[in-house]
N, C-alpha and C positions, 0 to 999 in steps of 0.2 A: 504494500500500500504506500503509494506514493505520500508525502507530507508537503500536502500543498491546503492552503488554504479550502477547497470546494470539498477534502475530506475529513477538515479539522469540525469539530463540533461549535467551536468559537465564533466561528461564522455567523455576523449578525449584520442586522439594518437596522438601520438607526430611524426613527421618526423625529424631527424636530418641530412643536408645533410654533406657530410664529406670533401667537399673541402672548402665549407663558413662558418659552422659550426652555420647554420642562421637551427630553428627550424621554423616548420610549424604544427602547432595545427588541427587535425582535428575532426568532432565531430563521434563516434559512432552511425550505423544505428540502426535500428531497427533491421535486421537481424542480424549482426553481435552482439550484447545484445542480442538475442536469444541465439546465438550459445555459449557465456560466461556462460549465464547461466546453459548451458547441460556440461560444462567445457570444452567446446572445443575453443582453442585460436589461431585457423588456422587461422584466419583472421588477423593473426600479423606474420610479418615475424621479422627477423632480425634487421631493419632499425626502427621498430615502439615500442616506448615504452608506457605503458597506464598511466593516470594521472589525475589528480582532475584538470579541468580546473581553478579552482580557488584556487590551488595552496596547497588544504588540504594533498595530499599525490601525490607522484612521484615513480614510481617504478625504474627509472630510468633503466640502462641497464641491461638485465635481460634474462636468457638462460633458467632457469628452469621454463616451463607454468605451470606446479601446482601453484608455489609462485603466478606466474601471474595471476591464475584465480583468484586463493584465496582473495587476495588480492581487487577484483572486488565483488564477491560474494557472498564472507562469511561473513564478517565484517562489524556487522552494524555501522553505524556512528550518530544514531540519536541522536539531541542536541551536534553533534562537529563537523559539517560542513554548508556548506550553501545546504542543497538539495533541488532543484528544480524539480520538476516532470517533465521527457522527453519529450520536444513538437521534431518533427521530423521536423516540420517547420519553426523552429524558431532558428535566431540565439544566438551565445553565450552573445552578448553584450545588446541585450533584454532581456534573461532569467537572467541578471545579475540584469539589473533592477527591471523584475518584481517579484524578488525574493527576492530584499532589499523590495520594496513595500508591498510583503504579511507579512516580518517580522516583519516592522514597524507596519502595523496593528495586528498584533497578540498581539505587545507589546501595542497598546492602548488595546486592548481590555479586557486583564487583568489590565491594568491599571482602566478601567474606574470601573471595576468589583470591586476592591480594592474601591475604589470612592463611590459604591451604597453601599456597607457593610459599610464605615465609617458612609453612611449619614443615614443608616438606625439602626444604635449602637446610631447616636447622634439624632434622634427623639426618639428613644426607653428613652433616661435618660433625654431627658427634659420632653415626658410623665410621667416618673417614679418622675421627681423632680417637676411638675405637681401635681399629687395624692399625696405628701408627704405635698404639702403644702397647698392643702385643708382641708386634714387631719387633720393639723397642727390648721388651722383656725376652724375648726370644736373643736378640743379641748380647743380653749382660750375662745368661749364662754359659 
């Protein structure tokens, strides 16, 4: 799975209304990431801007859809965002969590990886300082 924005979950539009000036976040369906990725951005008018839910990039206001698609589907982000794989079901304040959750495990996991090489360098040179010092004894008598 590619890590591009149209299969991150983050994927949202923005509504700004213009008398309150109060934003309203919405999530991209599945259809409409369909139709981004054929480069077609009909499903944004005017009023709707696209954006990193979690605040990686903002296209903010924006006339030209090339930029706009671009922006969504060319550019990979992997390793400089949080991308979360699209559930359609789910909202954004669980996909936040379950996506700190999978990092945090990623990061033990190389950690613990780091952990078995050290422990298996430090059997390997007490075996090695093992056979140097029977060796050893083998030679004083």
């Amino acid at each position: 799975m590619k890590h591009v924005c149209t299969n991150c979950h983050f994927l949202a539009k923005d509504y700004r209304e213009q008398n309150t000036g109060r934003v309203l976040s919405f999530s991209i369906s599945k259809k409409e990431r369909d139709m981004a990725i054929q480069g077609n951005v009909d499903f944004l008018n005017e009023e709707y801007c696209l954006k990193c839910h979690k605040g990686v990039w903002d296209e903010g206001i924006s006339n030209d859809s090339k930029n706009r698609i671009h922006s969504v589907t060319a550019i990979k982000r992997k390793d400089k965002c949080f991308f979360y794989l699209y559930d359609p079901c789910m909202m954004f304040s669980a996909a936040e969590k379950l996506q700190k959750r999978e990092q945090e495990n990623r990061q033990i996991k190389i950690s613990n990886i780091y952990t078995r090489v050290g422990l298996w360098v430090a059997a390997f040179a007490l075996f090695v300082n093992a056979i140097i010092g029977i060796i050893r004894l083998g030679n004083c008598s």
